[in-house]
Backbone as JSON Lines, residues from 0, in Angstrom:
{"i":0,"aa":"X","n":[64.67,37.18,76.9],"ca":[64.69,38.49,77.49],"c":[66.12,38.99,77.58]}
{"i":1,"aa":"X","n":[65.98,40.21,77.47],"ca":[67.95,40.77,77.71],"c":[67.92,40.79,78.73]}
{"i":2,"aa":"X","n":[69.63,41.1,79.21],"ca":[69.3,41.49,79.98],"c":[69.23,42.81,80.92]}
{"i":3,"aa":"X","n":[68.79,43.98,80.47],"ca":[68.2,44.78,80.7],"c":[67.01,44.79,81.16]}
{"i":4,"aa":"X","n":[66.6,44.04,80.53],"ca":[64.89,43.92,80.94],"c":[64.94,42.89,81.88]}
{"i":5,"aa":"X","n":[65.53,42.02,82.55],"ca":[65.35,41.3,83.47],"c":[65.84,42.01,84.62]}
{"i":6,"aa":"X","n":[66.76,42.96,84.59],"ca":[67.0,43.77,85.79],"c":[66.1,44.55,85.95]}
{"i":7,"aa":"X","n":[65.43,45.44,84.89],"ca":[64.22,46.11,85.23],"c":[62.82,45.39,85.73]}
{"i":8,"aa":"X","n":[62.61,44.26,85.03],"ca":[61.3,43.68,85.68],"c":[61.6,43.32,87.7]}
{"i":9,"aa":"X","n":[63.35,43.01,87.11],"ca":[63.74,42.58,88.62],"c":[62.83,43.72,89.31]}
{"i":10,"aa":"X","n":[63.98,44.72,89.16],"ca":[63.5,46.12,90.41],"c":[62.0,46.23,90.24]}
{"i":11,"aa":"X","n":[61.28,46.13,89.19],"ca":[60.1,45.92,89.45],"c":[59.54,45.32,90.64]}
{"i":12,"aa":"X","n":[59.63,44.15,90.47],"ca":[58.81,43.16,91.16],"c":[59.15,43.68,92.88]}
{"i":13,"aa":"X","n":[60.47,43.81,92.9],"ca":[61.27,43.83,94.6],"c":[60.79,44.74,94.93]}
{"i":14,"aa":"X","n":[60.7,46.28,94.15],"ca":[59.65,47.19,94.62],"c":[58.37,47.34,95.05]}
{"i":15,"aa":"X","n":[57.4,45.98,94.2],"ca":[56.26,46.15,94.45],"c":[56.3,45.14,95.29]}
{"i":16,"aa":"X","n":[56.77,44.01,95.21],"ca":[57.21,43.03,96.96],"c":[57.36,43.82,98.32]}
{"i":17,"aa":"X","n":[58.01,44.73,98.48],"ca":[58.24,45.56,99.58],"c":[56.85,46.63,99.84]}
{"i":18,"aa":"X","n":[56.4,47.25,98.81],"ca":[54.92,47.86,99.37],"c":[53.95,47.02,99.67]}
{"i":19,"aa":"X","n":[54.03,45.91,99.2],"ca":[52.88,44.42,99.7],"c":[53.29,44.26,101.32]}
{"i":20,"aa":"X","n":[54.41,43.85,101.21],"ca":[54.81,43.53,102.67],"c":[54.64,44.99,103.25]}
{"i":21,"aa":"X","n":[54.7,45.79,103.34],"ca":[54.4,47.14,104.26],"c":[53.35,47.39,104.03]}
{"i":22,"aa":"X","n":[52.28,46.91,103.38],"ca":[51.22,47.22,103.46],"c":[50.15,46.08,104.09]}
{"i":23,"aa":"X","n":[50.62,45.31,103.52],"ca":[50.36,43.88,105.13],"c":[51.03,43.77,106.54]}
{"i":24,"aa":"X","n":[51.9,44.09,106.54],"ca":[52.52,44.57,108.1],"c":[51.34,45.97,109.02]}
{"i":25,"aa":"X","n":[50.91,47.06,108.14],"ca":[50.13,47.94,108.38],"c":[49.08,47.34,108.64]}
{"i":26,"aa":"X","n":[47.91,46.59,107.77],"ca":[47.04,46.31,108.09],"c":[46.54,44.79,108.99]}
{"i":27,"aa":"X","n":[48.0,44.11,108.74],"ca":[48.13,42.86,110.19],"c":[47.51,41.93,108.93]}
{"i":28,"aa":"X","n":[47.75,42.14,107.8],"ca":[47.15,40.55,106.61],"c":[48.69,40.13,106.25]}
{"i":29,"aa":"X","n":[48.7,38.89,106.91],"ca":[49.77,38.35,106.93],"c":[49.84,37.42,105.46]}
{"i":30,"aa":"X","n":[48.7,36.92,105.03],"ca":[48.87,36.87,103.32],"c":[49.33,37.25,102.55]}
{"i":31,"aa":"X","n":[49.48,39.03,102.54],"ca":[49.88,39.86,101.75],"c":[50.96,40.29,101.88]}
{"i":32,"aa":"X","n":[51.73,39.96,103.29],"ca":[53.19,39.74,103.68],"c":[53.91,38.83,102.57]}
{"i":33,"aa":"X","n":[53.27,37.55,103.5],"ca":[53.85,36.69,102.29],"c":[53.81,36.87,100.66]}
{"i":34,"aa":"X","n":[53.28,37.42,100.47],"ca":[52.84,37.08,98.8],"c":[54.15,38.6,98.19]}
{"i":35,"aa":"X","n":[53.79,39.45,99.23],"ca":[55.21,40.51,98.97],"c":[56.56,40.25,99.18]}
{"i":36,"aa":"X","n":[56.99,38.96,99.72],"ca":[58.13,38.28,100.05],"c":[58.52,37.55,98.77]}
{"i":37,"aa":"X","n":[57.43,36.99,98.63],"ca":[57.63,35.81,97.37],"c":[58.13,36.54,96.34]}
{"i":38,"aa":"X","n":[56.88,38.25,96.26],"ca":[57.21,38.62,94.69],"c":[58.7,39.04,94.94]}
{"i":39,"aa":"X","n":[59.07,39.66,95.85],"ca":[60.78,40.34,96.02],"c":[61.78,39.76,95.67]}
{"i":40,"aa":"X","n":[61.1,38.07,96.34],"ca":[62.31,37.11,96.33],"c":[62.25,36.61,94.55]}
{"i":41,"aa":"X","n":[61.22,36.83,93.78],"ca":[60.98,36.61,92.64],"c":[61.98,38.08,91.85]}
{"i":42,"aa":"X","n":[61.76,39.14,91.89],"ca":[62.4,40.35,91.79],"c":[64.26,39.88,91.77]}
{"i":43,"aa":"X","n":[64.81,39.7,93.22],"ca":[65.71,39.62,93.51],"c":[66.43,38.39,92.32]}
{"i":44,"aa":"X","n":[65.55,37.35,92.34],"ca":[65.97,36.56,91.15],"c":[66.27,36.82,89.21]}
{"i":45,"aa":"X","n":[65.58,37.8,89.15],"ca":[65.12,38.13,87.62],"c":[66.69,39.13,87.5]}
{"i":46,"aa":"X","n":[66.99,40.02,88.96],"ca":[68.29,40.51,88.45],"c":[69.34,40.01,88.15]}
{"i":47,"aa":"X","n":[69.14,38.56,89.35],"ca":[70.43,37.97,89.15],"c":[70.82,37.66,87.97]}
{"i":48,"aa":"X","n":[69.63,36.99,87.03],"ca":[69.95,36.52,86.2],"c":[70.29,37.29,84.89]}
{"i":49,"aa":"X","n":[69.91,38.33,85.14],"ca":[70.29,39.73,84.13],"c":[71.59,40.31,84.3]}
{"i":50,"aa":"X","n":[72.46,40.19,85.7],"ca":[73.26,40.02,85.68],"c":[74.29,39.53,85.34]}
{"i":51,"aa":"X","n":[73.88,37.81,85.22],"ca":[74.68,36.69,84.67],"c":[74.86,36.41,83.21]}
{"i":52,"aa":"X","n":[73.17,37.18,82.92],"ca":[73.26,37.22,81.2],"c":[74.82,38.41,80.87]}
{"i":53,"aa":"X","n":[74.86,39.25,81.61],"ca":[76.31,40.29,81.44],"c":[76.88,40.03,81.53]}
{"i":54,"aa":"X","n":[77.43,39.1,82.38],"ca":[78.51,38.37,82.49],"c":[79.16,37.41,81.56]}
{"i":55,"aa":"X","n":[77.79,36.54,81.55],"ca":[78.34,35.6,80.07],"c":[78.64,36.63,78.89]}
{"i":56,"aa":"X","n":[77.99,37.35,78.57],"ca":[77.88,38.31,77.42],"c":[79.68,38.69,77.58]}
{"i":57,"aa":"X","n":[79.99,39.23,78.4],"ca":[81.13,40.11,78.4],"c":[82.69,39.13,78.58]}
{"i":58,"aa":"X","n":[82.53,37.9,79.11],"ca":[83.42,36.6,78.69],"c":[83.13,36.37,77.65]}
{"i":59,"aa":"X","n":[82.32,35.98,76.7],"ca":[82.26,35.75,75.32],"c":[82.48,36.78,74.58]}
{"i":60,"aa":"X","n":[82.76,38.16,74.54],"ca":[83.2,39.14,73.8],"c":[84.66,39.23,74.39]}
{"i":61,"aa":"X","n":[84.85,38.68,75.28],"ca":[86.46,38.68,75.66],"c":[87.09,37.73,74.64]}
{"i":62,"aa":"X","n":[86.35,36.07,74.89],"ca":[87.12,35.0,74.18],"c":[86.9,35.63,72.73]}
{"i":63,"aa":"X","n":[86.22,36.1,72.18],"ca":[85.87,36.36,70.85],"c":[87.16,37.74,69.98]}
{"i":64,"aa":"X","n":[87.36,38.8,71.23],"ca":[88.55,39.6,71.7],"c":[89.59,38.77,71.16]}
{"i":65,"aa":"X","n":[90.27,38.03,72.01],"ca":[91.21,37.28,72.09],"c":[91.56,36.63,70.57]}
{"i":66,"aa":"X","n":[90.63,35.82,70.13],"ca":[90.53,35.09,68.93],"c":[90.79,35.73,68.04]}
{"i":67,"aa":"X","n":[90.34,37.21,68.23],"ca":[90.42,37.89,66.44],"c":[92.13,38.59,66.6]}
{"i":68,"aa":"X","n":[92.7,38.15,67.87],"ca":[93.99,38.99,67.73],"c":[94.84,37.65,67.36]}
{"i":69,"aa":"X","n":[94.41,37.06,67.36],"ca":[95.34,35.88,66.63],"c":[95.52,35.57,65.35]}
C-alpha cells in the first residue's frame, strides 16, 4: 500500500471509530464503544505508518540526492 492510501484508510477508519463510539455512548451499548475505540486506534495506526512510509521515502531520495552529486 502507499502511502497515501494508508493515511486515507487511516482517516477512514478513526472517523468511523468515533461515530461507533458516539453512537454507543448515545444508546448506552458499551460493545459498540469498544469496537469504535479499537477501529480508531486501528485508524490512528494505518497513518502512522503512511507517515513513516514518507519518511523513509524522503531519506532515501536524500541519500540517493547526495550520491548522484558525487
Amino acid at each position: 500500500m502507499s502511502s497515501t492510501t494508508d493515511k486515507i484508510k487511516g482517516l477512514a477508519n478513526e472517523a468511523a471509530g468515533n461515530v461507533k463510539q458516539g453512537i454507543g455512548k448515545v444508546t448506552g451499548n458499551e460493545k459498540l464503544q469498544a469496537e469504535g475505540k479499537a477501529q480508531e486506534l486501528k485508524g490512528e495506526a494505518q497513518q502512522t505508518v503512511g507517515k513513516a512510509k514518507d519518511g523513509i521515502k524522503g531519506a532515501a531520495q536524500k541519500a540517493s540526492d547526495a550520491v548522484n552529486r558525487i
